[in-house]
C-alpha positions as CSV (number, residue, x, y, z in Angstrom):
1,X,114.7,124.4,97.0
2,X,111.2,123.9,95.6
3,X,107.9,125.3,96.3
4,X,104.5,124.1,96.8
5,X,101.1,124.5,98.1
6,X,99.1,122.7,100.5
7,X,95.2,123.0,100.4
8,X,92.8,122.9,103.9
9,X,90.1,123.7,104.9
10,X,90.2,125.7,107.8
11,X,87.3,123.9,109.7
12,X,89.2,120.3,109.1
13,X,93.1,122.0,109.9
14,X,93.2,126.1,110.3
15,X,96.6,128.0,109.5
16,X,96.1,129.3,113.4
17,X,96.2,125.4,114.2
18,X,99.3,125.1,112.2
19,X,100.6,128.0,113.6
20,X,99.9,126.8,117.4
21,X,102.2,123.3,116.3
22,X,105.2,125.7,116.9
23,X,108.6,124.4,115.4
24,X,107.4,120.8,116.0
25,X,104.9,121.1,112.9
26,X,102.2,118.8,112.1
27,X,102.1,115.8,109.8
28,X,100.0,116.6,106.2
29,X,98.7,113.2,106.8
30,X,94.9,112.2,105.0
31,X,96.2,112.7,101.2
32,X,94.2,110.2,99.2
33,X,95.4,111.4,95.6
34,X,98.1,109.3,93.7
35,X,99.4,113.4,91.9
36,X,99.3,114.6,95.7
37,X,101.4,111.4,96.7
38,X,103.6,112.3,94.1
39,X,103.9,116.1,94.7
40,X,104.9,114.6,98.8
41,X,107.9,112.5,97.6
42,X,109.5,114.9,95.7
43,X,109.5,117.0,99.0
44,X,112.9,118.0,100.9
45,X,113.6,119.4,103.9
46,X,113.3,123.0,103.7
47,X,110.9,123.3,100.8
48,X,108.9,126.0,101.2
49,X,104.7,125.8,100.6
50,X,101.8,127.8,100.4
51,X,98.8,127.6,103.1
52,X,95.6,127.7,101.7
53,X,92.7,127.9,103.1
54,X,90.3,126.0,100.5
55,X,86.3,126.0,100.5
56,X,85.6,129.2,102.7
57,X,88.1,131.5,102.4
58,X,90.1,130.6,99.3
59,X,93.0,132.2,99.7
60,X,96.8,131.8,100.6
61,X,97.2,132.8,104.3
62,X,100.8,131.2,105.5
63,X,103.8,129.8,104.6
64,X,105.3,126.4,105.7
65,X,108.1,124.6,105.6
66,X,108.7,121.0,105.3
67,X,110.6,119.7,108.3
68,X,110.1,115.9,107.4
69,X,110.3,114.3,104.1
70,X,107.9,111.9,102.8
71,X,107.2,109.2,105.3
72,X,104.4,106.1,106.3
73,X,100.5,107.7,106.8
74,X,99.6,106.0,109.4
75,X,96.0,107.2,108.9
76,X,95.9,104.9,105.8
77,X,94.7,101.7,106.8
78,X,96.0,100.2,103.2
79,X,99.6,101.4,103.2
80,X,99.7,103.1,100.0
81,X,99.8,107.0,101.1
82,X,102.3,108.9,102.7
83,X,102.8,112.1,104.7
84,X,105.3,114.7,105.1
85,X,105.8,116.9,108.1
86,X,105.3,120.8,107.9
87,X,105.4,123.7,110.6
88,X,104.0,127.3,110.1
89,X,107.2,130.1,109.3
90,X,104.8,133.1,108.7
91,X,101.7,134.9,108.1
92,X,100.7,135.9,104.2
93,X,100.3,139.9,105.5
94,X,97.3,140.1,102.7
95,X,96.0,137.0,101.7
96,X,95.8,136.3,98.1
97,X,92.8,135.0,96.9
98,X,92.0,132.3,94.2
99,X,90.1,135.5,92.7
100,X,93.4,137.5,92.5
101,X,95.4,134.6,91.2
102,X,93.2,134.4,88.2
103,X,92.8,137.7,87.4
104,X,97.1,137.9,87.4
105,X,98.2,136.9,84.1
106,X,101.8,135.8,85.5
107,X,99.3,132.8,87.0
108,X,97.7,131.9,84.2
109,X,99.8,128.5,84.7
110,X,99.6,128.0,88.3
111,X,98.2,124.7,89.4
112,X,96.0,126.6,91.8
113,X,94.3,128.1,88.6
114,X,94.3,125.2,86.4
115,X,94.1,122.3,88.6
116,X,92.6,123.6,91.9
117,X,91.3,120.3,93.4
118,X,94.6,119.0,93.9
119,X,95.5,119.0,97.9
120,X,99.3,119.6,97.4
121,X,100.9,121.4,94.3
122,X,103.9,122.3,92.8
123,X,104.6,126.2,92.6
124,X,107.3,127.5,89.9
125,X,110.0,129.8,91.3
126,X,108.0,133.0,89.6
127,X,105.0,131.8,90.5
128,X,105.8,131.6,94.4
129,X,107.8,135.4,93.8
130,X,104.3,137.0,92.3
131,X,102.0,135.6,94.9
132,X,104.5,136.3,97.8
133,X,104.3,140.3,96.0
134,X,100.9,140.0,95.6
135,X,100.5,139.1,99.2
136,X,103.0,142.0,100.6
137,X,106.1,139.6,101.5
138,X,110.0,140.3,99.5
């Protein structure tokens, strides 16, 4: 399994929208970065990803899973984008804030704190353990 996280903001696509998408999930469709693309193929069903809430709130508020691999955007009138298909699994009981990610020194190297304009990122195996800590989830 691999982790990842997925950037919105919450007045474009909410984590209580996501959430309301039930088990039937919601495409991550509108990626227009050739990294993000990337990041999307490499996706299996089951990964795991961060919900963050980018702009306003800045801070991880949910977790996904992907239920679709990468697939046709049909939002992208030139065919060169993809999308893959995520539903909410649960709440982040305290968000964790790009402030609090910073300030930990076990995310010095987190993509969120290095490269935080990138809609969808890879998360390392310790990095997903300390922010799921940080954020009150085992």
């Amino acid at each position: 399994m691999k982790y990842w996280l997925f950037k919105s903001e919450p007045d474009a696509w909410s984590w209580d929208q996501q959430k309301k998408k039930g088990a039937k999930g919601e495409p991550w469709s509108g990626v227009r970065n050739h990294t993000a693309k990337l990041n999307m193929k490499a996706m299996q069903k089951g990964d795991l990803g961060f919900f963050y809430h980018s702009n306003q709130q800045k801070a991880v508020v949910g977790i996904v899973e992907v239920i679709e691999e990468f697939q046709p955007d049909p939002t992208d009138e030139k065919g060169q984008f993809g999308l893959v298909v995520v539903k909410a699994v649960k709440d982040m009981p305290r968000p964790v804030t790009l402030a609090d990610a910073k300030a930990n020194p076990k995310l010095a190297e987190m993509s969120l704190v290095t490269s935080f304009r990138l809609s969808v990122q890879p998360v390392t195996a310790a990095e997903w353990k300390e922010v799921c800590r940080m954020g009150g989830l085992k």
